[in-house]
N, C-alpha and C positions, 0 to 999 in steps of 0.2 A: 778481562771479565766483560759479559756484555751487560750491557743497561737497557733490557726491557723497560719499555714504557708504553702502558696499558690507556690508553683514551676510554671512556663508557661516556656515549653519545647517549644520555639522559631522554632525551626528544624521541627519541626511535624506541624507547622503552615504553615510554607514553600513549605512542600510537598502539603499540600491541594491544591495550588494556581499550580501547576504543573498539567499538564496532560498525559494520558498513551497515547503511540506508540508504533506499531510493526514493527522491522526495519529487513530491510531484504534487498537481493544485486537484485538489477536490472537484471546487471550482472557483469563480473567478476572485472570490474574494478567502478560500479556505484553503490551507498549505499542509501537507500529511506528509509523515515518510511510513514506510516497510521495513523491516531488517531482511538486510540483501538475503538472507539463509533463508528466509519463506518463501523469497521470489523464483522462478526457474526464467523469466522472459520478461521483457517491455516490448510492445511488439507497435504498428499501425497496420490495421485491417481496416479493408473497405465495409462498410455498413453492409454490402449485400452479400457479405462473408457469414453475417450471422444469422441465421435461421429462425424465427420467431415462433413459439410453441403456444397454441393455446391455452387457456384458461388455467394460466403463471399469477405469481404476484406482480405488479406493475413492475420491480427493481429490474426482471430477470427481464432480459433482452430476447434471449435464444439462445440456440448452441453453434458452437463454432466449433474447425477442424482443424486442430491442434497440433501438427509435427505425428499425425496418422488417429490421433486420438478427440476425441468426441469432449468437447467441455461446456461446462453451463457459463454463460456470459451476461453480468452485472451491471446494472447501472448503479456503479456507488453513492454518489450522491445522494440520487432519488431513495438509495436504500436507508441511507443515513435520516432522511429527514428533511436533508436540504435543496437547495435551487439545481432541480436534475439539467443532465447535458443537451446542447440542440437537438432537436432533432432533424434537423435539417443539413447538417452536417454531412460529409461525403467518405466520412473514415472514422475510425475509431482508435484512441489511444490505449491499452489492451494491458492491462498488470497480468502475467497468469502465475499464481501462487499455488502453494502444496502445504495443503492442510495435514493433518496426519495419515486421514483417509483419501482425499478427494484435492482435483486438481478444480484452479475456479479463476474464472478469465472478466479482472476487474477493470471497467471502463471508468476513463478518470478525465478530466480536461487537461492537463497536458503533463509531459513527463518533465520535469525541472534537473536532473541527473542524480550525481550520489552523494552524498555527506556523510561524514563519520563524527560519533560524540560515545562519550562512556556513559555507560545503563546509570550512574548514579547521576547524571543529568537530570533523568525521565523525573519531572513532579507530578501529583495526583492530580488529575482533571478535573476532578470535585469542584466546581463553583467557577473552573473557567470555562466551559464548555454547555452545550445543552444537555439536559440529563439523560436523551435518548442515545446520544454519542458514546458514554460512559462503559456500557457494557462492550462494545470494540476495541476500546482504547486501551492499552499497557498507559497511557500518560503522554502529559505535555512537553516538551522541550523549547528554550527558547535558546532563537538563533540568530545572531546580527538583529534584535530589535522586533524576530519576528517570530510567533506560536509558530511551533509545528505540533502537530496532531501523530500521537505513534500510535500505527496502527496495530491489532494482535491479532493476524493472518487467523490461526485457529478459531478464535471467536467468530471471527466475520463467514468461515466455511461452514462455520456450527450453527448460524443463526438461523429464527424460527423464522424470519422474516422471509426467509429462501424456501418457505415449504407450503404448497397449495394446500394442505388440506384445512 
């Protein structure tokens, strides 16, 4: 008779139930992730990649030329509220996300790579964060000691903050 013996690696079940993020600094003192399924790219583009369009909101950089396609390009920070990127800079570190509608190419200060946690991690940003950050955010996570900020790609493609008129 044979004697099957079934092991279930508990740990690898674990991971399943987690999801991927790409985390990366706002700026120098702000830590954000993405859920890898919003991202298509992390790219570095030269500053004179991006095309500058008149009479924008401050956020909006210009448009860049995306693997054939035409995209608007963000200065996140600055759209957030906070301490925007150099300008003196010689390249640009390039999130380009997909909204439901629309592709959108976010400049960030630096890409930090990828991390995984489960969605019941995410706690409400309510009272950690500034109130203007709030309506981006799906929530806070904390990692080794340190806020991460979860971004919610749709929110930030949808915002009015991206619209001249």
């Amino acid at each position: 008779m044979n004697n099957l013996k079934i092991n279930f690696n508990y740990q690898s079940h674990q991971n399943i139930l987690e999801d991927s993020y790409l985390k990366f600094l706002l700026n120098q003192e702000t830590s954000a992730v993405l859920a890898i399924k919003h991202t298509q790219e992390a790219i570095i583009v030269p500053v004179e990649a991006v095309t500058a369009m008149p009479n924008m909101p401050a956020c909006i950089l210009g448009l860049m030329n995306w693997r054939s396609r035409i995209i608007w390009v963000i200065d996140l920070p600055k759209m957030f509220n906070l301490e925007g990127l150099d300008r003196r800079q010689h390249q640009y570190n390039v999130i380009v996300i997909k909204g439901e509608s629309q592709l959108l190419g976010l400049v960030i200060q630096e890409i930090k790579g990828t991390i995984k946690f489960k969605a019941d991690e995410i706690r409400s940003p309510i009272g950690q964060v500034a109130s203007s950050l709030v309506p981006y955010l799906c929530g806070c996570v904390v990692q080794q000691e340190e806020i991460l900020l979860v971004l919610d790609a749709q929110n930030i493609v949808e915002s009015s903050a991206l619209r001249s008129d």
